[in-house]
C-alpha positions in Angstrom: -18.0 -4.8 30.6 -16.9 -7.1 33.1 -14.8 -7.5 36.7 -13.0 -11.0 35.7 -9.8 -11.4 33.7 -9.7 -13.1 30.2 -7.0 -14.4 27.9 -6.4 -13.1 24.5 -4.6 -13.5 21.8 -3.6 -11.4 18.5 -5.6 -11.8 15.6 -4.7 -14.0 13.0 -4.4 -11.6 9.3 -3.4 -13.1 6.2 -0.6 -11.5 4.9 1.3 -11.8 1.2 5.0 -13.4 0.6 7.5 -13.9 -1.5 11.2 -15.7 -0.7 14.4 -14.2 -2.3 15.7 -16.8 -3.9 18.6 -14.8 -5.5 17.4 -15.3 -8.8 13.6 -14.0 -9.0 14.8 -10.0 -9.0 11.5 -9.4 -11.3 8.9 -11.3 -9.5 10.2 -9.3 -6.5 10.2 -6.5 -8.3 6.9 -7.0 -9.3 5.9 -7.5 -5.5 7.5 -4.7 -3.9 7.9 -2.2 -6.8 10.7 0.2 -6.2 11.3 -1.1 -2.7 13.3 -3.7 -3.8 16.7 -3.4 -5.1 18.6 -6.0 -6.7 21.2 -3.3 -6.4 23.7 -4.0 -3.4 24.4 0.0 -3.4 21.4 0.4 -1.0 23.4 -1.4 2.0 26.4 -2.2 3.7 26.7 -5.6 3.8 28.7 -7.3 0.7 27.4 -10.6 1.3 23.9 -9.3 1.0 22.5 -9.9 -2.6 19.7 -7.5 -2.6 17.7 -5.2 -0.5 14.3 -4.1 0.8 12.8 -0.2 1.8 11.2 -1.7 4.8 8.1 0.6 5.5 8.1 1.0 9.1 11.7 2.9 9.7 12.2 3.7 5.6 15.2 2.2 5.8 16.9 -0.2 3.2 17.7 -3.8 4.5 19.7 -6.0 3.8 18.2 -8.9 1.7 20.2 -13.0 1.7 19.5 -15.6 -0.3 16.4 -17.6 1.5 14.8 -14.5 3.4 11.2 -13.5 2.7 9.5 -9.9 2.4 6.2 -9.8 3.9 3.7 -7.2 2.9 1.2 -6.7 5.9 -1.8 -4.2 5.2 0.4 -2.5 2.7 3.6 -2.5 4.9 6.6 -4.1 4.0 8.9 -6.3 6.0 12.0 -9.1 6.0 11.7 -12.2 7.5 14.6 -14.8 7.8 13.5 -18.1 7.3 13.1 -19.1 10.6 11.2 -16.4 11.5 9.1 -16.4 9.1 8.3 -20.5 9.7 7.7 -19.6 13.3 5.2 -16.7 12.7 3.4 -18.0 9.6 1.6 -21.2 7.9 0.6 -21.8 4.2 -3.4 -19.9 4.1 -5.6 -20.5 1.5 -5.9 -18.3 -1.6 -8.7 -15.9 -1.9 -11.2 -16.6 -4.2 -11.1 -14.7 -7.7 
């Protein structure tokens, strides 16, 4: 232990994506398994095109052409674009 102060940062973790491009309902299927709905039903919004059971809140959102569902240690999340630029860089694959 120590009496000075120190920066830190969070730790970097690799996570797996995949951008809705409003025609790739199986790969994103395939993905996120029966979280994903191609099905509008599962939200309000009629210009969404599709939808994600995001993990933390089990709640269905909203899904536009562009955005990009992150799964994080098994957790599933929606990114717009932007956010998803500004939190995240290409990583290399792991080795098979």
């Amino acid at each position: 232990m120590t009496d000075t102060t120190a920066r830190f940062r969070p730790r970097v973790i690799d996570v797996d994506a995949i951008q809705w491009t409003g025609t790739n309902a199986t790969a994103l299927t395939e993905f996120a398994g029966e979280r994903f709905a191609s099905d509008t039903d599962c939200t309000d919004d009629p210009d969404s095109t599709a939808a994600l059971l995001e993990t933390e809140h089990e709640a269905w959102l909203d899904l536009y052409v562009g955005d990009w569902v992150v799964r994080r240690c098994g957790a599933f999340e929606v990114l717009g674009e932007r956010e998803f630029a500004d939190r995240y860089e290409p990583a290399p694959l792991p080795a098979a």
